[in-house]
PLY file of the C-alpha trace (Angstrom):
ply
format ascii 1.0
element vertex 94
property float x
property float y
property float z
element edge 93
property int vertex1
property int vertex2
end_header
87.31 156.24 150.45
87.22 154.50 147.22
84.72 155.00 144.61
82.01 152.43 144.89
83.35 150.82 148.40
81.47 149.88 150.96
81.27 152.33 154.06
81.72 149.30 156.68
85.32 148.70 155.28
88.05 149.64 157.62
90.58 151.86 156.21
92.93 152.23 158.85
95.72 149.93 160.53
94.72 146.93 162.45
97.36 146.87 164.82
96.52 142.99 166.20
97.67 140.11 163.97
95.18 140.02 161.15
93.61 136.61 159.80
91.18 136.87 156.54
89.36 133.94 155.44
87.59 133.42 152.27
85.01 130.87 150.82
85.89 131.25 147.04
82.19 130.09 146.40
80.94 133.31 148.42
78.20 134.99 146.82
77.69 137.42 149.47
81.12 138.69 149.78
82.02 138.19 146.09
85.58 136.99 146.40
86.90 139.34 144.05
85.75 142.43 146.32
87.51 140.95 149.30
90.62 140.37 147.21
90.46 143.75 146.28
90.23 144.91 149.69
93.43 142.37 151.37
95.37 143.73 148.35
94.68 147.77 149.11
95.44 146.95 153.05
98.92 145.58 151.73
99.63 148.09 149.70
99.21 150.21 152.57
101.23 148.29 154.82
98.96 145.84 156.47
100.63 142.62 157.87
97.93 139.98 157.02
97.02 136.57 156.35
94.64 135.88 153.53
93.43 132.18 153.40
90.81 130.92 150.44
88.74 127.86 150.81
88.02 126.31 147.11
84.07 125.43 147.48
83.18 127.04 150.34
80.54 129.65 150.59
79.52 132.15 153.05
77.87 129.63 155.33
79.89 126.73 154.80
83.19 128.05 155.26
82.51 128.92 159.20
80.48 125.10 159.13
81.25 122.19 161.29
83.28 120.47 158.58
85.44 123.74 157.33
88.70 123.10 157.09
89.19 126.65 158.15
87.79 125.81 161.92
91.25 123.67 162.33
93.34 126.66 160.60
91.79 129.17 162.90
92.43 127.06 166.30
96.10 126.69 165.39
96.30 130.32 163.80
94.70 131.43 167.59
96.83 129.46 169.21
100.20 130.33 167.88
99.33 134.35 168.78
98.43 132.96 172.05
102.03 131.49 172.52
103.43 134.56 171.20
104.51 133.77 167.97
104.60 136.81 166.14
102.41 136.82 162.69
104.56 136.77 159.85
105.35 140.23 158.61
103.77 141.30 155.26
100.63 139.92 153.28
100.61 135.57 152.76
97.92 134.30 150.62
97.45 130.77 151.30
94.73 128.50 149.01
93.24 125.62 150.90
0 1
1 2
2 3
3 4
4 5
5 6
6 7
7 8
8 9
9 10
10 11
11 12
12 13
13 14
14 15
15 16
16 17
17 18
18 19
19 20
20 21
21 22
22 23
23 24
24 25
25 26
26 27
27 28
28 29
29 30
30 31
31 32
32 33
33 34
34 35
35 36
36 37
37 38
38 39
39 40
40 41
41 42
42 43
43 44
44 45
45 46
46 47
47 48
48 49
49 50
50 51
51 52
52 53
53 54
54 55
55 56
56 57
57 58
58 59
59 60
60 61
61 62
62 63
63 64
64 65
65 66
66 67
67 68
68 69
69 70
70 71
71 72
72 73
73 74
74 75
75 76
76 77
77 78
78 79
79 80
80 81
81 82
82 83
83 84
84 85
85 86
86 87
87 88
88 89
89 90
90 91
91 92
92 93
């Protein structure tokens, strides 16, 4: 485990298709610390999608008006019709 990290971190493979979503106005999960975290699972081999929303906070980025909602429903749906996740790590700002 790494110095200082919290104990409710997974350090092992996820074997399922991995989505992370971030509010970038998060002051409960500071985004740097989750950062941190997407870029230590890809440096240990973790296929991944990482996907920041500018202005969003820990609430408001799961809210009714999230853009993520929409990017979750067609990020669901696309494993559903078996289209594989993209191998590697993607970072995509929103």
């Amino acid at each position: 485990m790494t110095p200082g990290s919290p104990t409710n971190t997974p350090r092992r493979p996820i074997e399922a298709p991995l989505l992370i979503a971030q509010g970038l106005s998060d002051e409960l999960v500071l985004p740097g610390i989750q950062e941190a975290f997407v870029q230590e699972r890809c440096a240990a081999g973790q296929s991944l999608e990482f996907r920041t929303y500018a202005g969003e906070d820990h609430v408001s980025v799961v809210g009714p008006d999230s853009p993520l909602n929409q990017d979750l429903v067609d990020w669901t749906n696309a494993r559903l019709a078996g289209e594989a996740q993209a191998a590697g790590c993607q970072t995509i700002a929103r």
